[in-house]
One Martini backbone bead per residue (centre of mass of N, CA, C, O) as a GRO file, in nm:
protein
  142
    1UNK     BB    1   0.091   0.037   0.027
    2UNK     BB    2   0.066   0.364   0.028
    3UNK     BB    3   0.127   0.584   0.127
    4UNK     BB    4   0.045   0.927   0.221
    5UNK     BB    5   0.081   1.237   0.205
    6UNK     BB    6   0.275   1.479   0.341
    7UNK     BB    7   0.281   1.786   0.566
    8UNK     BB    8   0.494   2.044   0.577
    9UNK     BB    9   0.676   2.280   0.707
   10UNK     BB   10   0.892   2.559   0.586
   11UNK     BB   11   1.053   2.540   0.873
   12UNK     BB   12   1.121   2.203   1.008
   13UNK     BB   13   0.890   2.094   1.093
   14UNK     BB   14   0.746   1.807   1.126
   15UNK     BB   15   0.587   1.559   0.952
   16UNK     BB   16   0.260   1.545   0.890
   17UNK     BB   17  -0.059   1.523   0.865
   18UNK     BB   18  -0.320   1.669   0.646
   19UNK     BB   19  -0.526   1.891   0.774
   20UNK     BB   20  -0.851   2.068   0.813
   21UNK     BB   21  -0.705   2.406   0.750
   22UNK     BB   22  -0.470   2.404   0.633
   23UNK     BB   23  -0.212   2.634   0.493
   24UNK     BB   24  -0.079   2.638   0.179
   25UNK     BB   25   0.140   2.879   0.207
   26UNK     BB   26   0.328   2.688   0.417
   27UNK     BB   27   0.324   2.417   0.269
   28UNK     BB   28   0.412   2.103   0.185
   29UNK     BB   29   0.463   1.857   0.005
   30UNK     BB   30   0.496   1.496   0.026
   31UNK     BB   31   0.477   1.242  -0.162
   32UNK     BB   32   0.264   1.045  -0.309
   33UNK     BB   33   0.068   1.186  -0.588
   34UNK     BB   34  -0.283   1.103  -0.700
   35UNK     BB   35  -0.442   1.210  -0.919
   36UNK     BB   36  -0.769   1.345  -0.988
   37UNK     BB   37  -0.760   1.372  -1.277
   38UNK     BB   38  -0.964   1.347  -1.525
   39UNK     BB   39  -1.034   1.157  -1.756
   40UNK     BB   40  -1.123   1.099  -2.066
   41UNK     BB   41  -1.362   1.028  -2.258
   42UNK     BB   42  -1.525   0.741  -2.450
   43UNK     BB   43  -1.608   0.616  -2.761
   44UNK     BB   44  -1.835   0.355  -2.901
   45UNK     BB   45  -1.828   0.204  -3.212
   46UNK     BB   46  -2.071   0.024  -3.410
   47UNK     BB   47  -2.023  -0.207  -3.725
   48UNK     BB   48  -2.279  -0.377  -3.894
   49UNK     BB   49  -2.176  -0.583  -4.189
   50UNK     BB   50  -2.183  -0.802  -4.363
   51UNK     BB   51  -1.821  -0.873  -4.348
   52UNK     BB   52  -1.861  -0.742  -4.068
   53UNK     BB   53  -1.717  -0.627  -3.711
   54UNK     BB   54  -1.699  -0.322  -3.565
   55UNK     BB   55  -1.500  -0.091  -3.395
   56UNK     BB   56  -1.482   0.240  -3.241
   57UNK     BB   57  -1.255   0.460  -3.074
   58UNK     BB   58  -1.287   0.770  -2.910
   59UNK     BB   59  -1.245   1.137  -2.848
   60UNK     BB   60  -1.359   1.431  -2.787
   61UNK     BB   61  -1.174   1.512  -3.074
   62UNK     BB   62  -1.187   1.236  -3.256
   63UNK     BB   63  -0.968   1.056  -3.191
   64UNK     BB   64  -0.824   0.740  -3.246
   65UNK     BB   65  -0.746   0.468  -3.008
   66UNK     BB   66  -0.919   0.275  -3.165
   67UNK     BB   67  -0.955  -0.049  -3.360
   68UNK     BB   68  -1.149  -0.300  -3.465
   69UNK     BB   69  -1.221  -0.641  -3.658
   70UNK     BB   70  -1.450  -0.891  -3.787
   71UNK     BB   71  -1.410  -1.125  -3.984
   72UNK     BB   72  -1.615  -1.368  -4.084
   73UNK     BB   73  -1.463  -1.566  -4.287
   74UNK     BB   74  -1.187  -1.559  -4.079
   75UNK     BB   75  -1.233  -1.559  -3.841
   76UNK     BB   76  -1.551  -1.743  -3.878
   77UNK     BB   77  -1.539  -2.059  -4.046
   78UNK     BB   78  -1.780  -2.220  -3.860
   79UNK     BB   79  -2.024  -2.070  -4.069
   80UNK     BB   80  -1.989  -2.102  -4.371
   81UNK     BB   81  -1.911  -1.843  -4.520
   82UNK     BB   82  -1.921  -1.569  -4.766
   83UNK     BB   83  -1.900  -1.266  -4.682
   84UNK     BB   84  -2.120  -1.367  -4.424
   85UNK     BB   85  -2.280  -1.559  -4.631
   86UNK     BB   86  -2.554  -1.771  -4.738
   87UNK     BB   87  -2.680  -1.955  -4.923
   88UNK     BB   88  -3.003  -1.959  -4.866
   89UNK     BB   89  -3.218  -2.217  -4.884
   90UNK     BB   90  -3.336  -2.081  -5.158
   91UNK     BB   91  -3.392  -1.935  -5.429
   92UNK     BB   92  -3.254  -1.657  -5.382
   93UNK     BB   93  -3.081  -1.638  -5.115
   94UNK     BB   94  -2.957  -1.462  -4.818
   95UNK     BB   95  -2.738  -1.500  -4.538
   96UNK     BB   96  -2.695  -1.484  -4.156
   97UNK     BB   97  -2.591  -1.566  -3.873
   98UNK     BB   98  -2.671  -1.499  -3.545
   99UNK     BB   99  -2.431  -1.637  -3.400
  100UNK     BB  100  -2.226  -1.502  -3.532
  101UNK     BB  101  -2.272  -1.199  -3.441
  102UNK     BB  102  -2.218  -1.261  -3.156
  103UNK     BB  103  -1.991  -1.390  -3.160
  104UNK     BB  104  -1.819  -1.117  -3.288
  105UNK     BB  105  -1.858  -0.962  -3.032
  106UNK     BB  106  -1.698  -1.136  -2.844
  107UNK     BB  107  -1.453  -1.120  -2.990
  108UNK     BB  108  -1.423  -0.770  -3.011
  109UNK     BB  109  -1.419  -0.762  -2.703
  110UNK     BB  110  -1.132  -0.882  -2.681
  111UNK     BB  111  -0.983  -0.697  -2.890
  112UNK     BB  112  -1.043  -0.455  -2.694
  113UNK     BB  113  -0.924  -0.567  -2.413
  114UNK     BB  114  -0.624  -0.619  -2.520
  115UNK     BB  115  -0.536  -0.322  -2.580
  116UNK     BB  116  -0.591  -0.148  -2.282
  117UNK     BB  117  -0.821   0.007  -2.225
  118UNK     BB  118  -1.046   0.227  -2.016
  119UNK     BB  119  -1.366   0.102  -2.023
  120UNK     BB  120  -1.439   0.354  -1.790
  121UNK     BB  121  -1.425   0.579  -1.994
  122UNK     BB  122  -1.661   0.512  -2.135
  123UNK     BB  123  -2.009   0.721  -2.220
  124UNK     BB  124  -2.078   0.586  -2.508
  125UNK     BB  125  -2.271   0.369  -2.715
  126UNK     BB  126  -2.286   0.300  -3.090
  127UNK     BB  127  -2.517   0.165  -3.373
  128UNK     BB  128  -2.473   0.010  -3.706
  129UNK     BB  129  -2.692  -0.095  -3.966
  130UNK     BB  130  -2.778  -0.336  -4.196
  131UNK     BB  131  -3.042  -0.496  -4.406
  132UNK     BB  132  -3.138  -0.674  -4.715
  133UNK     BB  133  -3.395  -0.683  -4.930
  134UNK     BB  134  -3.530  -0.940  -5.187
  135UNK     BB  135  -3.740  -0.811  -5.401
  136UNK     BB  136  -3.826  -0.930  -5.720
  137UNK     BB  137  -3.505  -0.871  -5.775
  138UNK     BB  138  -3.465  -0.645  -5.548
  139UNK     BB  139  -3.237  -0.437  -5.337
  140UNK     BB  140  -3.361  -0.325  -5.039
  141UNK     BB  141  -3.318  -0.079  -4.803
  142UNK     BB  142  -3.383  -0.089  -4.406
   0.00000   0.00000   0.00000
């Protein structure tokens, strides 16, 4: 365990722990001090797309954190897709499964959690995905 900081008076009287109405115009800091200064919040955004899920962490600025995705062919080959999709089960379908979508999650919040920031800084996130459906061979975004 750390100590505490104790604090001294600049006269060379011994130093003893800093007491409620101590007079800092007179007093020196000893030991170590833990900032006390907040981190900075960090923002993460889930983008599911056909062929990944992807996450991205910002901070206030914009400026880019990290970044991690998860390619549903490379990564979750036990799922068979191509680009993330199943042919059929019907003529002229296209599928994805939903187990994969869940593991995909889960593989990419160890990649996000393996990079070593801190996700208690994290204060919103956000997440985006597409649809398509295809009514009459017409490929319709939803």
């Amino acid at each position: 365990m750390i100590d505490p900081p104790t604090l001294a008076c600049v006269n060379d009287t011994p130093a003893r722990p800093a007491k409620l109405g101590d007079e800092p115009s007179h007093l020196l800091l000893q030991g170590p001090v833990m900032s006390i200064e907040r981190a900075s919040p960090l923002f993460l955004g889930l983008d599911l797309s056909t062929q990944q899920l992807k996450a991205i962490i910002i901070a206030e600025d914009a400026s880019v954190v990290h970044e991690s995705a998860v390619n549903f062919t490379k990564d979750l080959p036990q799922y068979g897709t191509a680009n993330g999709v199943t042919i059929g089960p019907g003529p002229g379908e296209v599928t994805s499964p939903v187990a994969m979508w869940v593991h995909a999650l889960d593989l990419l919040m160890e990649r996000v959690r393996a990079s070593g920031f801190d996700a208690s800084r994290v204060v919103a996130i956000s997440g985006a995905g597409q649809v398509c459906l295809q009514t009459n061979g017409l490929i319709q975004d939803r």
